[in-house]
Legacy VTK file of the C-alpha trace (Angstrom):
# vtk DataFile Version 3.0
C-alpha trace
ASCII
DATASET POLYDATA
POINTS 289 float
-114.796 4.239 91.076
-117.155 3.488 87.760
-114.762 3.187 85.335
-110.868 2.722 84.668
-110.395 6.559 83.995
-112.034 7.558 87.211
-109.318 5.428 88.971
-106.261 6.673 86.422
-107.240 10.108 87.788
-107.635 8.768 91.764
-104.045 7.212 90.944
-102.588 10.365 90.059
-104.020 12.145 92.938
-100.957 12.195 95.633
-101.282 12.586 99.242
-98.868 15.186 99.980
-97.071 14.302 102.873
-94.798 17.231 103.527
-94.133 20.544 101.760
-92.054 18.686 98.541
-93.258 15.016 99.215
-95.847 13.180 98.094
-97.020 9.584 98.478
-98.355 7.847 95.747
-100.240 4.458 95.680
-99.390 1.616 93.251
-101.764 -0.860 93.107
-101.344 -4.601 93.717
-101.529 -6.281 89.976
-99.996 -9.113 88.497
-97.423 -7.530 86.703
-93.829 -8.213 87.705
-92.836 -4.649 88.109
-95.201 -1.364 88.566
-95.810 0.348 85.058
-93.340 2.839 84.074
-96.222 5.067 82.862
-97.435 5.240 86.037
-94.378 6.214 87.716
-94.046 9.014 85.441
-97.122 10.213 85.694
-97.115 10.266 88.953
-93.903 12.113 89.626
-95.040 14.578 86.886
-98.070 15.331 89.296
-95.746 16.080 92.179
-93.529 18.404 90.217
-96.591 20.519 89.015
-97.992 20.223 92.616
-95.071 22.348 93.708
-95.614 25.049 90.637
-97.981 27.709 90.775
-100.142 26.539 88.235
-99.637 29.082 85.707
-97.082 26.927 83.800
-97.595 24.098 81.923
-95.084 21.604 81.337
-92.804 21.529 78.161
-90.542 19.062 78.585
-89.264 15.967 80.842
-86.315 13.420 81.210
-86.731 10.569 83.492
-84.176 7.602 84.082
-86.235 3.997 85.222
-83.123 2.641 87.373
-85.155 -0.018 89.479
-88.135 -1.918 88.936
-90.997 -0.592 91.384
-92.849 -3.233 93.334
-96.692 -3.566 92.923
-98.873 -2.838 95.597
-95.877 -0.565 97.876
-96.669 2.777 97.919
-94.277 5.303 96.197
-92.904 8.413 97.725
-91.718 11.570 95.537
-89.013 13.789 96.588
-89.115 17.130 94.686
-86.366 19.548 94.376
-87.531 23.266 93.840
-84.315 23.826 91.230
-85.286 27.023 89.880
-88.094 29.516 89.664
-87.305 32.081 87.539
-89.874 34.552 84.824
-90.542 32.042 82.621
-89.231 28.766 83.548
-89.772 26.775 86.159
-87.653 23.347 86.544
-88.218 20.792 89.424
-86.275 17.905 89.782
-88.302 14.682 91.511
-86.739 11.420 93.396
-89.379 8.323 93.189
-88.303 6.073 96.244
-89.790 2.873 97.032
-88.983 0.667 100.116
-85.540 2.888 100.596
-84.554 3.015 97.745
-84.550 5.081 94.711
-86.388 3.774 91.591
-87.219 6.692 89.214
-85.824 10.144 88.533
-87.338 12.868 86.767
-86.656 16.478 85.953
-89.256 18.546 84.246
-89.223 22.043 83.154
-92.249 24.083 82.653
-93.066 27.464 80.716
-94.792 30.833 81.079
-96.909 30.856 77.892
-95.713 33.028 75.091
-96.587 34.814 71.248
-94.094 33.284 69.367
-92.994 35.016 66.163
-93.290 32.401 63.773
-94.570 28.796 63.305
-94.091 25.628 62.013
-94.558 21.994 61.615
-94.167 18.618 59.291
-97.004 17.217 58.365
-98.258 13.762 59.773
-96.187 10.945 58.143
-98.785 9.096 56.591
-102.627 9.380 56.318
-104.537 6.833 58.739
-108.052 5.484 59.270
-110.109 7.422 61.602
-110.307 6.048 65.149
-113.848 5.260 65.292
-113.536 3.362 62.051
-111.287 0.701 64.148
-111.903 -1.874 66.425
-110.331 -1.802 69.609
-107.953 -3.815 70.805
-110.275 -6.080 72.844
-112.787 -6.647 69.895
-109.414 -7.338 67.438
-108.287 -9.857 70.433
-111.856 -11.612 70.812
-111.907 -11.231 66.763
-108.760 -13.696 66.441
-109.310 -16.078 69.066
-113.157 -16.758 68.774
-113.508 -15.822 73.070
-111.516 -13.300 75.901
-109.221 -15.136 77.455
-109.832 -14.165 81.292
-106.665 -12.583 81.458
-107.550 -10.190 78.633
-110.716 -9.900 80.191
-109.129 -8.486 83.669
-106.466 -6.588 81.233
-109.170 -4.711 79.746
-111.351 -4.013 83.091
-108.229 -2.339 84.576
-106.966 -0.282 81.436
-108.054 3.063 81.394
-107.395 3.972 77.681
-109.243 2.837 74.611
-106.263 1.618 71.966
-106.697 0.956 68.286
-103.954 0.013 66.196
-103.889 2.124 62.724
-102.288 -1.502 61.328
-104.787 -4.968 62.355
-102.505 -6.872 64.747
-100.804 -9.803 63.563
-100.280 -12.657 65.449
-97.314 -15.353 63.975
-93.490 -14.313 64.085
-93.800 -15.395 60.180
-96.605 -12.857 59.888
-94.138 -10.002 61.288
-90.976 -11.245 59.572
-89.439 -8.338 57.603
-92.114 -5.179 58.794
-90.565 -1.985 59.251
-90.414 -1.111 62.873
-92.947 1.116 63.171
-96.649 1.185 64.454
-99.176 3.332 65.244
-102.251 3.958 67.581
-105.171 5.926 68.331
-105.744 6.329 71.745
-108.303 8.329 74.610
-109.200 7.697 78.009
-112.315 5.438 78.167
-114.227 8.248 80.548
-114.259 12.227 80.612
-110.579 13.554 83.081
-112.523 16.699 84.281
-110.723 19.705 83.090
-107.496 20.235 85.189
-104.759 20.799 82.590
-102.205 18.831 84.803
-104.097 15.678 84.743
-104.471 15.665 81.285
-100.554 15.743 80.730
-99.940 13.376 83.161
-102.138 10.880 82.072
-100.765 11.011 78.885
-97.512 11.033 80.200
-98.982 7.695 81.564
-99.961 6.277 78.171
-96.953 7.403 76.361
-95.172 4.530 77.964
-97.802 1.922 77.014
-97.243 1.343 73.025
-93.787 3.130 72.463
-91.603 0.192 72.356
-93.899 -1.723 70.630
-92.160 -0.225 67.162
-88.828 -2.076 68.357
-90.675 -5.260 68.598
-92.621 -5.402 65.941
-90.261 -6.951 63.377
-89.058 -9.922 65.993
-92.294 -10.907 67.636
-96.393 -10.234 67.417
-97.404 -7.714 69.922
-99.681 -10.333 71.299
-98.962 -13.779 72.303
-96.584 -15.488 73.761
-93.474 -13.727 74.796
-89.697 -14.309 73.337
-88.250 -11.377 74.888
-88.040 -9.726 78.314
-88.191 -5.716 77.896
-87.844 -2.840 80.142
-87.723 1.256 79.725
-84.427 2.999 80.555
-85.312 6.333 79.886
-88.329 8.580 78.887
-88.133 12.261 77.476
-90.915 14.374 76.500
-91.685 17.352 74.816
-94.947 18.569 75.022
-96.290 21.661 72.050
-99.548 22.350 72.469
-102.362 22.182 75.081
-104.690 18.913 74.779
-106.986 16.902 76.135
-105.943 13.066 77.125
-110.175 11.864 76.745
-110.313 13.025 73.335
-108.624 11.426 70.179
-104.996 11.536 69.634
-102.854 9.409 67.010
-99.440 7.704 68.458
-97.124 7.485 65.558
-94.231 4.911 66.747
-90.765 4.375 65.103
-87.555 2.962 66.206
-84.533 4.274 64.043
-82.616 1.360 65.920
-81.719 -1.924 67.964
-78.274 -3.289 68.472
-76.755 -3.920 71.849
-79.517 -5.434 73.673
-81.435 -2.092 73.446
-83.931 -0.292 71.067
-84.623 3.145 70.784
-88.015 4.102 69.774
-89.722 7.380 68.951
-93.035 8.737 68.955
-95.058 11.900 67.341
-98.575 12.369 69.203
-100.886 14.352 66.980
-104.569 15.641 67.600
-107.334 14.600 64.825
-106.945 17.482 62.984
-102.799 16.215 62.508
-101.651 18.943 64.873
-98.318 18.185 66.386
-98.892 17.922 70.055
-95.900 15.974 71.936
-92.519 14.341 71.250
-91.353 11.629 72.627
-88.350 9.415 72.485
-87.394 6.315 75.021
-85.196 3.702 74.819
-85.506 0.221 76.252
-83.706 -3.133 77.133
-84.523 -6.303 75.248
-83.297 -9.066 76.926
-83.999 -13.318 75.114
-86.268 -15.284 77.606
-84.215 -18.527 78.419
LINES 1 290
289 0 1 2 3 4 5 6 7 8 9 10 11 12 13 14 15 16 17 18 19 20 21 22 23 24 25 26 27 28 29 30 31 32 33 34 35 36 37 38 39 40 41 42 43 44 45 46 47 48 49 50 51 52 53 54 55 56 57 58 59 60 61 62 63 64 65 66 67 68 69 70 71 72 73 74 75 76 77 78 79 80 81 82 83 84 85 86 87 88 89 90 91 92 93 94 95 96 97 98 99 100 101 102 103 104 105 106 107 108 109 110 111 112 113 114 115 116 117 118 119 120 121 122 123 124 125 126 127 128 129 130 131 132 133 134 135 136 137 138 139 140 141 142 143 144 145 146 147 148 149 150 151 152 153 154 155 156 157 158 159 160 161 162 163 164 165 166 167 168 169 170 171 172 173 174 175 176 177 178 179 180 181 182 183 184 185 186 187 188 189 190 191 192 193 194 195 196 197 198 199 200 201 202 203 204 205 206 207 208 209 210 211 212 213 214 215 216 217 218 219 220 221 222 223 224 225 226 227 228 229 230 231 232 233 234 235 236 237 238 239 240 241 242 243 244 245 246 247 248 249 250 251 252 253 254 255 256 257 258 259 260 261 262 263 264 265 266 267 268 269 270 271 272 273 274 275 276 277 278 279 280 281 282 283 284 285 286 287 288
């Protein structure tokens, strides 16, 4: 593989391994736990895998219940729930090692004419994309060098993300923000043109910034770590057909944290401030001892 987007799309390639299971890999990083986004994206591909093709996706709920080990391979379970005219709704078990990690239940929709239209503008006006640095250059920017870490962090990631806002980096400097935050984001190489890969790879980066809005008035999204944090849930709703390796603006919120969680939102809009996808996750924040 050339490039990180060449191997996002080899990632989300399954072997299928029986008529509703597929295998997918998960590769052996440094993380603690395998990426949420990748688990979703993942078991998204297996649901559509058992679809006829001729309905895109509109909407998914997933649970995270277990944290995935890196470098284990990942089986997915689907359940053929329904098939009907116009909706199609698969429900998929992600098990790892024996046990079950991830559930997700998608539904997906015969295209229609609707008989009316709307949608609320953007929230704000923002910068265009190529008018930002990326988060690298911002990074190298601050610190004078690339830390090697950073360095191996950016080889591997297979999206180009600039913050609408310039990072900070001191809890004083964050002290007070609303949470909310915002990014503009594409694949860092061309997907090819199957529709499926497209939503699942940015079913994949929808789990990358989101609860970065929930954070953002505690701690600097880069540096050293106060808090331990990890997804519980994901739901999506996806609007309108797109492409995942052009531009598309993340607009992040969280209406709340109390309890040890924080829920955050997100509005994912083409340049042209088309509504494309919803999405809305919570997460657990957890104090590092």
């Amino acid at each position: 593989m050339t490039n990180a987007a060449e191997r996002l799309v080899d990632l989300l390639d399954l072997e299928q391994i029986e008529v509703n299971i597929f295998r997918g890999r998960s590769p052996e990083e440094s993380l603690q736990r395998v990426f949420g986004g990748q688990v979703a994206g993942q078991a998204l591909v297996a649901a559509g895998r058992t679809t006829d093709g001729e309905r895109p996706v509109h909407s998914l709920h997933a649970y995270f219940l277990r944290p995935g080990r890196p470098g284990v391979p990942i089986v997915y379970q689907v359940e053929r729930v329904r098939d009907g005219r116009s909706f199609t709704t698969r429900r998929v078990t992600a098990v790892q090692q024996g046990r079950t990690i991830f559930n997700l239940t998608a539904s997906f929709h015969k295209p229609e004419e609707g008989s009316f239209e709307h949608q609320l503008p953007p929230a704000r006006k923002v910068p265009d994309p190529e008018s930002l640095p990326n988060v690298t250059q911002e990074i190298k920017e601050h610190l004078g060098t690339l830390p090697e870490h950073f360095e191996r962090m950016a080889r591997r990631q297979p999206f180009d993300i600039r913050y609408v806002d310039r990072l900070l980096w001191t809890t004083e400097e964050v002290q007070q923000l609303e949470p909310r935050s915002a990014v503009w984001m594409r694949t860092v190489g061309p997907l090819g043109d199957d529709p499926l890969v497209h939503t699942c790879a940015l079913t994949y980066a929808s789990d990358m910034t989101l609860l970065d809005a929930v954070r953002l008035p505690v701690e600097p999204l880069f540096g050293p770590r106060t808090f331990d944090m990890a997804s519980l849930d994901h739901a999506m709703w996806f609007h309108r057909p797109f492409r995942a390796d052009e531009w598309f603006l993340y607009d992040q919120e969280s209406p709340i944290a109390t309890g040890g969680r924080g829920l955050a939102r997100g509005r994912i809009y083409d340049v042209e401030g088309r509504l494309l996808v919803s999405v809305v996750q919570e997460g657990l924040f957890r104090k590092l001892p």
